[in-house]
C-alpha positions as CSV (number, residue, x, y, z in Angstrom):
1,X,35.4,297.1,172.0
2,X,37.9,299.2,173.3
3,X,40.1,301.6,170.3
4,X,42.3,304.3,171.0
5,X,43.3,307.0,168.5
6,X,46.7,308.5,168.9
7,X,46.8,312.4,167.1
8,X,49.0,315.4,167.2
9,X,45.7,316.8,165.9
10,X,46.5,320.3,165.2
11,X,43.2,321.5,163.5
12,X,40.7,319.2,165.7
13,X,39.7,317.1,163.0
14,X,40.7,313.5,164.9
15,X,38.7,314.4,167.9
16,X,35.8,313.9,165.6
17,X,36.6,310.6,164.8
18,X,36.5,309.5,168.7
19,X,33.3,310.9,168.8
20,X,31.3,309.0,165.8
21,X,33.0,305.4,167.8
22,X,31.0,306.9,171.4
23,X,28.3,307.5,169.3
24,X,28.7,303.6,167.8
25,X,29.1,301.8,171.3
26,X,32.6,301.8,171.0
27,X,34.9,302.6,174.2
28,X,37.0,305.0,172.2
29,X,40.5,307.3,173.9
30,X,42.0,309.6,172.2
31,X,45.6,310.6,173.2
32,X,46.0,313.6,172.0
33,X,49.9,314.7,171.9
34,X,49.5,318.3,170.5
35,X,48.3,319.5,173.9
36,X,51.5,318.6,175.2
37,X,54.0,321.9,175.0
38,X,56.6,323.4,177.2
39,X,55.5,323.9,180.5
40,X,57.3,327.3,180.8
41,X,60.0,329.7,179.3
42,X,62.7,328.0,180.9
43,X,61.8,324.7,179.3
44,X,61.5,326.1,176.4
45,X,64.9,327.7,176.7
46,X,66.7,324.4,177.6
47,X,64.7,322.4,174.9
48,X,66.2,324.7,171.9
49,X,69.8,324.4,173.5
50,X,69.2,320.7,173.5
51,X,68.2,320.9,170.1
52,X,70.7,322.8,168.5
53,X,73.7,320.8,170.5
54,X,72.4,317.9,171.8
55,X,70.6,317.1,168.5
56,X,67.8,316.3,171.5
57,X,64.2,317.7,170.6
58,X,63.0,316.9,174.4
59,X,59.6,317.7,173.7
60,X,59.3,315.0,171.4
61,X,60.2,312.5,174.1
62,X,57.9,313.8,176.3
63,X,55.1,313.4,174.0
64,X,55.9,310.0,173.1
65,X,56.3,309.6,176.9
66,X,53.3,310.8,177.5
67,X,51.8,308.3,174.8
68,X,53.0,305.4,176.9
69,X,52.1,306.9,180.3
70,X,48.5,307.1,178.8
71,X,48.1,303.4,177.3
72,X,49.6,302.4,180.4
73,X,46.8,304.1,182.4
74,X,44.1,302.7,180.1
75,X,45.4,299.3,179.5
76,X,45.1,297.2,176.7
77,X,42.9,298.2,173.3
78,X,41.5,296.2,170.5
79,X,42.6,298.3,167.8
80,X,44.9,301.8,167.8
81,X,45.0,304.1,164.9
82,X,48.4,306.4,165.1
83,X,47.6,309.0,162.7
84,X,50.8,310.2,160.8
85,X,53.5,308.2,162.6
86,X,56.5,310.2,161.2
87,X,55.9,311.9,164.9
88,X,57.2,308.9,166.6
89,X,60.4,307.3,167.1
90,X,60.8,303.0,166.1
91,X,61.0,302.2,169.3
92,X,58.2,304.0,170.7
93,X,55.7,302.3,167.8
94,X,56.9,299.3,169.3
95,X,55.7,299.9,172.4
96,X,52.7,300.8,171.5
97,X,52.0,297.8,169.2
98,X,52.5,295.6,172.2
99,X,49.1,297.5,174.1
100,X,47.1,296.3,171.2
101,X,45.7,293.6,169.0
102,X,45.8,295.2,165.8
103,X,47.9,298.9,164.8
104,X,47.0,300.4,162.0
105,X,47.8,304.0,160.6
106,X,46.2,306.3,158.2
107,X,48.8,308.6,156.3
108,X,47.2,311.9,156.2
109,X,50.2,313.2,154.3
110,X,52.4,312.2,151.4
111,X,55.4,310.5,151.6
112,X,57.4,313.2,149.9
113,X,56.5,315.2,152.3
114,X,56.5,312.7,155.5
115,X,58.7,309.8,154.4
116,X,57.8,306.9,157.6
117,X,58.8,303.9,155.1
118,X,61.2,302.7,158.0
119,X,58.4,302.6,160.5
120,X,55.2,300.9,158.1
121,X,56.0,297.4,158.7
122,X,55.0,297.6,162.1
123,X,51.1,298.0,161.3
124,X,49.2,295.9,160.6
125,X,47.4,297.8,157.9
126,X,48.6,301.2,156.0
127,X,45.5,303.8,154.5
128,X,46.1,306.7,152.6
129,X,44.6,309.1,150.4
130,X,47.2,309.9,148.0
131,X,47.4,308.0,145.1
132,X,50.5,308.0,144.1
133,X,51.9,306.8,147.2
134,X,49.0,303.8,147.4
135,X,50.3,302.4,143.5
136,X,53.6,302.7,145.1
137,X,53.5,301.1,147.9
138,X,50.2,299.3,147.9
139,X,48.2,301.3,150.6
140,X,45.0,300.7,151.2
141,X,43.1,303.6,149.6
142,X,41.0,305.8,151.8
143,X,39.9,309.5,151.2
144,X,39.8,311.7,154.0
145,X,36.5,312.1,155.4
146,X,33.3,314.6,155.8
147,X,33.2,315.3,159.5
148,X,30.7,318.1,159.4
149,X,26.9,317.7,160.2
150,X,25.0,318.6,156.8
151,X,23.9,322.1,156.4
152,X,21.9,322.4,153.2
153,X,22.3,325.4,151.4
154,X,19.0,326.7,151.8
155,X,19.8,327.2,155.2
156,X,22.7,329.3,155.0
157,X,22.9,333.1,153.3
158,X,26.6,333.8,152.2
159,X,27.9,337.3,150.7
160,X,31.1,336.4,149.7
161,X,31.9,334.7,146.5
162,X,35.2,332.5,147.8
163,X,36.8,331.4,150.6
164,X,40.2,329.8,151.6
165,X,41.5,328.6,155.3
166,X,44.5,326.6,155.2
167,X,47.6,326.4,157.0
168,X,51.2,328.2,155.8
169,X,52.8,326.3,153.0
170,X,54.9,328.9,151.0
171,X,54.8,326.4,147.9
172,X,51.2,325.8,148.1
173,X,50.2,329.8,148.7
174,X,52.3,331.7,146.4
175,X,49.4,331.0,143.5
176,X,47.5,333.2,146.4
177,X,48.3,336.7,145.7
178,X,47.6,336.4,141.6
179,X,44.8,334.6,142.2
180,X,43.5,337.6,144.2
181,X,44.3,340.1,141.3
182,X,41.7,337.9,139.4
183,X,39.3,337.8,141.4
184,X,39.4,341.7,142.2
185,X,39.5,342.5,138.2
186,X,36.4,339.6,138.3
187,X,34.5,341.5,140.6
188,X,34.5,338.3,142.9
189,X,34.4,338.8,146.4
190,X,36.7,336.7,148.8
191,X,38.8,336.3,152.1
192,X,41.6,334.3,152.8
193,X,42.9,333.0,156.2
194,X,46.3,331.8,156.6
195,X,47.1,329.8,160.0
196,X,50.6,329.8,161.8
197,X,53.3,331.1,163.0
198,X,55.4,331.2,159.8
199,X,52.9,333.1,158.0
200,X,53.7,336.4,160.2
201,X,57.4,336.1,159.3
202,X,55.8,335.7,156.0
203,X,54.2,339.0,155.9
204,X,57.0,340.8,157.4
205,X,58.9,339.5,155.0
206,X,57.0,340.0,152.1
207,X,55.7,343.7,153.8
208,X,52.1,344.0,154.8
209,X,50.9,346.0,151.1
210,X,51.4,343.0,148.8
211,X,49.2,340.9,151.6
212,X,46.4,343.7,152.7
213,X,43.8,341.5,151.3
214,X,44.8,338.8,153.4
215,X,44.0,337.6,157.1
216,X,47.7,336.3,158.2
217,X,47.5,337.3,162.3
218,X,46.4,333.5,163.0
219,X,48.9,331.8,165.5
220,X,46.8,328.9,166.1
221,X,44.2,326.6,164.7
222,X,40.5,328.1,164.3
223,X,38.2,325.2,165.4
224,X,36.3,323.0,163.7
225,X,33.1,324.5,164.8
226,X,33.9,328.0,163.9
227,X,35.5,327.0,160.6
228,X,32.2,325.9,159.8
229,X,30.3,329.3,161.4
230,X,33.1,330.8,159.2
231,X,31.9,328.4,155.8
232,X,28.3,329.2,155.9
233,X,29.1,332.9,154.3
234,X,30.3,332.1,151.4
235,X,29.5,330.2,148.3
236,X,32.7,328.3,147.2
237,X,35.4,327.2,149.0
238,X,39.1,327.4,148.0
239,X,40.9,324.4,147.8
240,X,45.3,324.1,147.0
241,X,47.2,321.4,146.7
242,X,50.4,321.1,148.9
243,X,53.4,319.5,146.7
244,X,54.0,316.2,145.7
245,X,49.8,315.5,146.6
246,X,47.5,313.6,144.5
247,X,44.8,313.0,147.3
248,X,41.8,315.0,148.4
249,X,42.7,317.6,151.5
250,X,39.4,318.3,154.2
251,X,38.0,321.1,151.9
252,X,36.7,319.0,149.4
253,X,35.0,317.2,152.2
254,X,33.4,320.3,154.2
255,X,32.1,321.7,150.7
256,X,30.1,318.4,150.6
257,X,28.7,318.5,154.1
258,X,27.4,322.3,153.9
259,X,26.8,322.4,149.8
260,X,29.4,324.7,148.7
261,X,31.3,324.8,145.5
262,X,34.6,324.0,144.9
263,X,37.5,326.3,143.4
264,X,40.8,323.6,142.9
265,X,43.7,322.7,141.7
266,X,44.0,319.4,142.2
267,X,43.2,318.1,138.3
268,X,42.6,314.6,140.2
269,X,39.2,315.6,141.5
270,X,37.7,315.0,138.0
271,X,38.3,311.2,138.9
272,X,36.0,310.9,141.3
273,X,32.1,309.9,141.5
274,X,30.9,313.5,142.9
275,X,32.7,315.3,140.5
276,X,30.1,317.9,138.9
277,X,31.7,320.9,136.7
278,X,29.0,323.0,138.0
279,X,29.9,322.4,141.4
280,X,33.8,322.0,140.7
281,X,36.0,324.5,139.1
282,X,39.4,323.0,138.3
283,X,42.3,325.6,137.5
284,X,43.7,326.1,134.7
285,X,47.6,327.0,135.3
286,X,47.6,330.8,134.1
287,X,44.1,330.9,136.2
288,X,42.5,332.3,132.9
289,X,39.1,329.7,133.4
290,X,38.1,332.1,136.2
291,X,34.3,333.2,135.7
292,X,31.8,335.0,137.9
293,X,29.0,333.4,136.3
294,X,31.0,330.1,138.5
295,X,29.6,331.4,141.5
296,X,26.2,332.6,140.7
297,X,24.7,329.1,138.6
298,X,22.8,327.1,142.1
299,X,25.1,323.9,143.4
300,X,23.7,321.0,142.2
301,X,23.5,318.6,145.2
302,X,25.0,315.3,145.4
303,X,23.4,312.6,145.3
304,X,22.5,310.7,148.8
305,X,24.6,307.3,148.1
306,X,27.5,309.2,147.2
307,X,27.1,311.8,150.0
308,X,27.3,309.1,152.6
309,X,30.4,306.9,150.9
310,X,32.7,310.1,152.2
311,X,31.1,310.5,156.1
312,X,33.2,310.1,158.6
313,X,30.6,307.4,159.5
314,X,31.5,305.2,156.9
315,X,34.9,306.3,157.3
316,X,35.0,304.5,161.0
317,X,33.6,301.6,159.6
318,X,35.9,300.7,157.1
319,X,39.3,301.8,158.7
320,X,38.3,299.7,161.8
321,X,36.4,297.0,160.1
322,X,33.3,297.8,162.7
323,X,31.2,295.9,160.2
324,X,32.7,292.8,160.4
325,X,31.8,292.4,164.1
């Protein structure tokens, strides 16, 4: 069987998902179209001109070039999963839909925040983890997955209390700096990394005091390999919701695979089969439910049935129906 997964990919998590279908038997591509940028300054120059009067983004039509270049290389493919397909033009979906004998997409973002209703018809099946857009629309639901080998706890010796990586999302992070007034007065120690390009404006903008607590001089994604390296110090991870989402994000996920509780404040995670309130602290609005005694009661692990319903293994064999061959 021969699938190819089409990504922009931006924090390596896709990549991952090629891997487990090599490890399966499966001939498995991935075309990944975040590694195609400007090829220099002057590119770059004539892209924003194009942009700004040309209403031309030119580096979005090479990507989606280079999409077609690449299935045109490797030919035709049993199954193709475009992840997030607000990144391609109607036309170009078609295109692709014709290298393959079944399309089918997995919306790692809302709606509300990506709206790609125009474009949904053409696949053949539509997953997604938020639930709000599945009762809408009639998605098929599908969490996102646990990617990350399992490191039990008794292997790994944190010193910090909490921990938070995420992309900038000025919505999502502005809960950030009272949160970190708690958790000082609390005693509770944490870090906080903030990924992208915006969140240096961000601190210039805001002036580097009110942020000294935070690490904000990330430009690019930290792999997924190091993220973990970066998990295994601390004992809970932080987990926000961006706006308008109902779904579980990756944190959730990596807490599972290396035993680490969960600080939220996504109210919808009490809905689920591994919810535990030992491991899980939900948020209360004015952040008042904040205790160190949280972080010093042992995780509680999950049990193996349930642990294994959220791999990325189980994952693969539901979104591309592996079991049914």
């Amino acid at each position: 069987m021969k699938i190819c997964v089409i990504s922009f990919d931006f924090w390596g998590y896709d990549q991952h998902i090629v891997d487990v279908l090599r490890r399966k038997g499966v001939h498995a591509y991935h075309i990944k179209i975040g590694a195609i940028t400007h090829a220099n300054f002057t590119e770059k120059v004539v892209n924003a001109f194009s942009k700004v009067f040309l209403k031309k983004n030119l580096k979005k039509e090479k990507r989606q070039q280079y999409v077609l270049d690449s299935l045109a290389t490797m030919g035709h493919q049993d199954q193709i999963l475009v992840l997030n397909p607000d990144t391609f033009d109607l036309s170009t979906l078609e295109k692709i839909k014709a290298y393959t004998d079944r399309m089918i997409t997995y919306l790692y973002d809302n709606l509300e925040r990506f709206p790609v209703e125009d474009k949904l018809h053409l696949f053949d099946k539509v997953f997604s983890f938020d639930d709000k857009d599945i009762k809408k629309h009639g998605f098929e639901r599908l969490t996102n997955y646990n990617y990350l080998e399992y490191i039990p706890q008794e292997k790994q010796h944190p010193v910090m209390d909490l921990y938070y990586i995420t992309s900038f999302d000025k919505g999502r992070n502005k809960i950030l700096l009272p949160l970190a007034k708690i958790l000082q007065e609390k005693g509770i120690a944490y870090g906080f990394v903030i990924v992208g390009k915006k969140a240096w404006k961000e601190q210039i903008k805001t002036g580097k005091n009110s942020l000294k607590n935070f690490t904000v001089l990330r430009r690019k994604p930290i792999p997924t390999a190091t993220v973990a390296e970066m998990y295994k110090n601390t004992r809970a991870l932080l987990d926000l919701m961006r706006s308008g989402q109902t779904g579980l994000s990756f944190r959730v996920f990596e807490a599972m695979a290396m035993e680490k509780k969960i600080v939220t404040d996504n109210q919808e995670i009490k809905n689920y089969d591994f919810y535990n309130p030992n491991n899980i602290l939900v948020l209360d609005k004015d952040l008042s439910n904040i205790s160190k005694d949280f972080f010093l009661q042992p995780y509680e692990k999950v049990p193996d049935n349930i642990y294994h319903k959220y791999t990325l293994d189980n994952w693969t064999d539901k979104v591309f129906e592996l079991h049914n061959n």
